[in-house]
N, C-alpha and C positions, 0 to 999 in steps of 0.2 A: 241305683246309683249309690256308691258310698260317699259319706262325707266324714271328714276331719273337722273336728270340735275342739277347739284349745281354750281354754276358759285362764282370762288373767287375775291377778292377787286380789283385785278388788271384788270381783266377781266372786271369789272362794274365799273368802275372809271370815265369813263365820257359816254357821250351820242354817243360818237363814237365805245367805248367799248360798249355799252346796242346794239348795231345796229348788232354787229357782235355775239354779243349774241343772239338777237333776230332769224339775218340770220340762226344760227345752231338749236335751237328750231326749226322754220319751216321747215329748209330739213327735218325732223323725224317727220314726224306724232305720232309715238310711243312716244316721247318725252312731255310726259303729266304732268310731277310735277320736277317744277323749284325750285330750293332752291338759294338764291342771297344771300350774304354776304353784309358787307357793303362797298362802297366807297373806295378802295386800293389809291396809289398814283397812279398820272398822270404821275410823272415824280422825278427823283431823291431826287430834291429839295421841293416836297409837302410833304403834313400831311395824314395820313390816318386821313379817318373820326372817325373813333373809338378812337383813339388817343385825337381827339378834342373833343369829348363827355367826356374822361376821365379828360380832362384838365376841362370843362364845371363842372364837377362834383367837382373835388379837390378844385374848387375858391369857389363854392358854398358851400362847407362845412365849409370852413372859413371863411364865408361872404363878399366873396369879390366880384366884377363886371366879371362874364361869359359873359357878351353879345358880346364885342369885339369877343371871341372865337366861341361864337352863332351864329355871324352875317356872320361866314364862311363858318360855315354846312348850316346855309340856303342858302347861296349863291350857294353853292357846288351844294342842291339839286334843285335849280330853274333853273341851267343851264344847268343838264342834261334835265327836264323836258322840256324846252325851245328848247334843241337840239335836241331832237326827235320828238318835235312839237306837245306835247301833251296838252291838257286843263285844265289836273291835277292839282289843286291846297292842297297845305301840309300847308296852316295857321292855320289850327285849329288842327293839330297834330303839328304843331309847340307852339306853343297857351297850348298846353295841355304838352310838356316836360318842357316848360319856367316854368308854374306854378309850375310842380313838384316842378323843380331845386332849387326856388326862397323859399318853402315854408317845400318841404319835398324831400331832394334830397337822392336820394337809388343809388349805384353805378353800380350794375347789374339792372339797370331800365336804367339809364343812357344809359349805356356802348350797350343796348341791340337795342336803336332805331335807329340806326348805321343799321342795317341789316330790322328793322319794316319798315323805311322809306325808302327803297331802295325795296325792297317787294311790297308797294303800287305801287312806278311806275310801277315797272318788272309789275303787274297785270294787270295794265291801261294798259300798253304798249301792250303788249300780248293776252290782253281781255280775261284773265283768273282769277277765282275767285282767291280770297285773303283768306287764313287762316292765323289767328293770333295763331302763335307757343302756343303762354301762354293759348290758349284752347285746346290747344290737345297732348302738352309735359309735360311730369310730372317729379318731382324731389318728393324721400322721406325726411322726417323730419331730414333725416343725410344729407341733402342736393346734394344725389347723385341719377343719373338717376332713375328713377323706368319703367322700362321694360315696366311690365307687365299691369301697368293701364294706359303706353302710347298706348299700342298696342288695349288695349282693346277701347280706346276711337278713335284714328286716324284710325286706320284701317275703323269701319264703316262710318268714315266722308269722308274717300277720295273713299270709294266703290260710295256715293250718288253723285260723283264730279268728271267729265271726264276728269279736268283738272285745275290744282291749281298754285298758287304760294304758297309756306308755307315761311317765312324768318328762316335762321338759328343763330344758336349760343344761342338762348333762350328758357326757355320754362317756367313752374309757377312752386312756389314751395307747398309743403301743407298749408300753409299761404296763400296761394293768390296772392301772392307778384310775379312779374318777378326773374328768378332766370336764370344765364347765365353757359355756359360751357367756358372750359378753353380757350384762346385764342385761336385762328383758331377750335372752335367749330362747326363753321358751316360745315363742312366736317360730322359732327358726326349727326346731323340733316340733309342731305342726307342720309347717311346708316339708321339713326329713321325710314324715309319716303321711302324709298328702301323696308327696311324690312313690312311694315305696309300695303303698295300696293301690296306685295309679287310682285316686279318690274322681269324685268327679268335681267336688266343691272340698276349699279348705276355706270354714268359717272360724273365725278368729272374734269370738266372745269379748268386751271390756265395758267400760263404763260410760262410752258416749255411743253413738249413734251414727256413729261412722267420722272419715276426714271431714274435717272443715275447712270451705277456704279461705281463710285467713286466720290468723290468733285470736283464739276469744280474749284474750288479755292485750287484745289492741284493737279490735275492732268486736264493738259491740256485737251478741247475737249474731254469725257470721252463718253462714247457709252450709247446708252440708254438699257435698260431692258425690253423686251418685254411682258415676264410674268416674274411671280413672282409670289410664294403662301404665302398666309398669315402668315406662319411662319415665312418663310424669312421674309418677310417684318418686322415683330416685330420684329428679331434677327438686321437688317439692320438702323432700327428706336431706336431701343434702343441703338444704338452706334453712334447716330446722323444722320443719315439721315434722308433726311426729303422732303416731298414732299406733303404732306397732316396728317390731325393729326392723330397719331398714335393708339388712342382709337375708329377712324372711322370701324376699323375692324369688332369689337365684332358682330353689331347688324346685317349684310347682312352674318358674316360669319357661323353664325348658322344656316341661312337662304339657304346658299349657292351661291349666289349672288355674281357674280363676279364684280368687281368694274374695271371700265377704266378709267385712267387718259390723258386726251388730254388738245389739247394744242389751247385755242380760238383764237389767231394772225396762227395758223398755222392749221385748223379744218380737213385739209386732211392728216395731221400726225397722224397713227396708236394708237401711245403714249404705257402706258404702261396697262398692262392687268391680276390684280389682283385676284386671283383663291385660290379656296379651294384646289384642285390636280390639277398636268397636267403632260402628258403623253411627254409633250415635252420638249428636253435637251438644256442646254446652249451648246452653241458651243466653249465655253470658257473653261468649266470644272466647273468654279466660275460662281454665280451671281452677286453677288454686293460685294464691299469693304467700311467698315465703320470703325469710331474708335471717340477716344476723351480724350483728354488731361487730366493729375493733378490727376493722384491716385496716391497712396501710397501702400507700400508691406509690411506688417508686416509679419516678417520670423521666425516662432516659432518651436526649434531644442528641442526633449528630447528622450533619450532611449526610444523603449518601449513603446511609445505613443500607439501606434496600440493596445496596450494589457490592456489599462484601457480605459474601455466601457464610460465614462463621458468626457474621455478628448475633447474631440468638443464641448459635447454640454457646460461644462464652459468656454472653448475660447469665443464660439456664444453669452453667455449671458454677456461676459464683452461687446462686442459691443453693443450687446442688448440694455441693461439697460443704455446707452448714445444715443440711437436713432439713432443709428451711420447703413447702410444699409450695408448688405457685398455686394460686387460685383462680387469675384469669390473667391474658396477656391482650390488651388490645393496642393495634398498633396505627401510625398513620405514616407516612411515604419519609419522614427524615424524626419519626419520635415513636419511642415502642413504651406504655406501664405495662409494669408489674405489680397486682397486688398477692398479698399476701396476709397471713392472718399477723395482728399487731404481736403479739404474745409470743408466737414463734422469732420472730423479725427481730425485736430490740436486743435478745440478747447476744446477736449475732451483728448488727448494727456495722457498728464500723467495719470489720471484717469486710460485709458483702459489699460495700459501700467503695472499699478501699479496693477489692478488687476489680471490681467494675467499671473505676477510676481507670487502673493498671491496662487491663485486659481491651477494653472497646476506646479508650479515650475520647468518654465521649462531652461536646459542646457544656453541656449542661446535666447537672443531677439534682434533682429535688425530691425530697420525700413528703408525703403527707400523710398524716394520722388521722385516728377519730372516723373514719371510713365503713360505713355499714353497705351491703349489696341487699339487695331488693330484687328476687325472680319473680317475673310476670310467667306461669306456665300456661300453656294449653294445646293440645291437637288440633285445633282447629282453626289456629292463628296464620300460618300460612294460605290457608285459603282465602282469607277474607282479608281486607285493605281497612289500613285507619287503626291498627291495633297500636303501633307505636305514636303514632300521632296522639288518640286518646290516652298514653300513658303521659306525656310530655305536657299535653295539656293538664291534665290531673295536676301533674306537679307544679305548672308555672301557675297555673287560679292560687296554687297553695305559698306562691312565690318560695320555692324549693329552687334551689341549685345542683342541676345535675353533676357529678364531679364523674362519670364514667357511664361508659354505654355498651352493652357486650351483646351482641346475638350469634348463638350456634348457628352453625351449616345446617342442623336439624330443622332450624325455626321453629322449635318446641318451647323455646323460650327466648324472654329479653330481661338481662340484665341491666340493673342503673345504678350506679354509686350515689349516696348521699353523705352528708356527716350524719355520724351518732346523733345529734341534736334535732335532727329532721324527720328521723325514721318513722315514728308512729305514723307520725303526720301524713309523711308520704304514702304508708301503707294505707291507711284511712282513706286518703283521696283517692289512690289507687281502685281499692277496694267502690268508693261509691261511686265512681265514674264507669263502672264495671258493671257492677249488681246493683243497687240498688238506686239509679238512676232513670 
């Protein structure tokens, strides 16, 4: 069985890090195609290397002196190369960003050799061939991934190749040009090369020990998540969790490829273990708890609504037509909210307000602020009775005020509005009426 190995910034950050990366590479023979990130921090107080490439770039568009900020990434990558004791020299890929930078600076060329030069050592170090992403990941002319003639091209390049390093977070775009994925892209470039070697596992290396369910910065020591299906996980990442990037799913989940998240300081931790189905239940009831701060309710009352077949879709097009995203629409027999994130909303404010006025004429309109959502996820909520009850109890012990209630048709989850002001609190209750009860 082959496996995909992506190791994140924390993990490769110095040569003591690449050593313990290396160590788990070699226990797994099956461990054939490395995906390295760039340079994380060492320590609270450092730079990520991407970071310094982006500063490298902004001086240089305004003609000002990068080398001070130069002279750190190369320092950065001489010491690891130095600390693992390799012969590898990077002057003439150095030699060849300087010139970009100096004459034709690109900010996803930049931002990309953050992960190209950390790539060449992982290959030295490893003695595993080197692919350069920008030959074998493709982006279309709208600048988004293109699939299908990634697959077509990587897939035969890594059949002829027993074992690679590919760098992630880059790939070309139809121009020619390096073209980058969003921040912590290189997760998404594992799943590319996961799918493409048809792997059997994509394990996704970082500094914890897999998902947790809930925020260790709001609930103390929180338990980790063993599995987790891909649903969940987009229901659990769209309400801020986070543990790896969120769009890493798509290309192993069509594929079926289960994704493991472990943990490189701790490599005999399980971690977490990312599936298309699984037959096995939380022993909680819940999966994970997620949420996030600053929406807004807009609460639209009129007789009768229910009986004129347009009234939603002209609510939907006053947001529309401000670019404004809904977030959730719950509605009852003569009153429909909409929330939406606060940020996006105010500056549109009266706009949407006024046409909404115009368009449904409706009874009454109130907005509310200060609005945070709260996801209760899990698989195995619909089977079992009492799971919204135990939420509501949580919250009334805590005397919380529900200001909203949302459940999908999935019953994968239950949404609840609170104010800003409640939120820890309610996750806490949440969480110990759950787990630790």
């Amino acid at each position: 069985m082959k496996k995909v190995v992506k190791f994140g910034g924390s993990s490769l950050a110095s040569a003591g890090q690449f050593q313990k990366a290396g160590e788990i590479i070699r226990a797994d023979k099956s461990r054939v195609y490395v995906v390295p990130s760039a340079p994380g921090k060492r320590d609270s107080a450092d730079t990520k290397i991407t970071d310094l490439l982006y500063k490298c770039y902004e001086l240089a568009v305004k003609g000002e002196d990068f080398h001070e900020a130069f002279s750190l990434i190369k320092d950065r990558y001489n010491g690891i190369i130095h600390g693992l004791g390799l012969s590898l020299s990077l002057e003439e890929a150095f030699n060849a960003i300087e010139v970009k930078l100096l004459n034709e600076p690109e900010k996803d060329y930049t931002a990309s050799r953050g992960e190209y030069l950390n790539g060449l050592i992982m290959a030295d170090y490893l003695g595993y061939e080197f692919i350069d992403a920008a030959e074998v990941i493709f982006f279309d002319d709208s600048g988004n991934f293109d699939q299908a003639k990634t697959d077509s091209v990587l897939a035969p390049r890594l059949e002829g190749c027993p074992c690679a390093v590919i760098p992630g977070f880059y790939g070309s775009g139809s121009d020619g040009r390096v073209r980058t994925f969003s921040r912590g892209g290189s997760d998404i470039t594992g799943s590319i090369v996961a799918r493409a070697s048809r792997a059997g596992v994509y394990e996704n290396w970082t500094d914890v020990s897999g998902l947790l369910r809930a925020d260790p910065h709001v609930v103390d020591n929180p338990s980790v998540i063993r599995n987790i299906t891909y649903k969940e996980l987009r229901e659990l990442a769209y309400m801020g969790a986070s543990v790896m990037h969120e769009d890493a799913i798509f290309p192993v989940k069509s594929a079926g490829i289960p994704i493991n998240i472990r943990n490189t300081n701790k490599p005999d931790d399980p971690g977490t273990w990312i599936v298309r189905n699984t037959a096995r239940r939380s022993k909680y009831g819940i999966t994970g708890i997620a949420g996030r701060k600053d929406f807004c309710s807009i609460i639209i009352a009129k007789d009768l609504m229910h009986s004129q077949p347009d009234f939603y879709r002209k609510v939907v097009q006053c947001f529309e037509e401000n670019s404004i995203p809904i977030e959730h629409m719950p509605s009852g027999i003569d009153t429909m909210t909409v929330i939406v994130q606060e940020s996006r909303f105010i500056e549109h404010e009266q706009e949407v307000l006024s046409r909404i006025a115009k368009f449904v004429e409706p009874e009454s309109l109130e907005v509310e602020s200060g609005i945070a959502l709260i996801a209760v996820v899990g698989r195995s909520m619909k089977s079992q009775t009492g799971t919204a009850a135990k939420i509501f109890r949580a919250l009334a012990d805590e005397r919380i005020n529900v200001r909203m209630i949302d459940q999908g048709a999935s019953e994968l989850n239950i949404i609840v509005g609170v104010l800003n002001e409640d939120f820890e609190r309610a996750i806490r209750s949440i969480y110990r009426i759950f787990v630790t009860e």
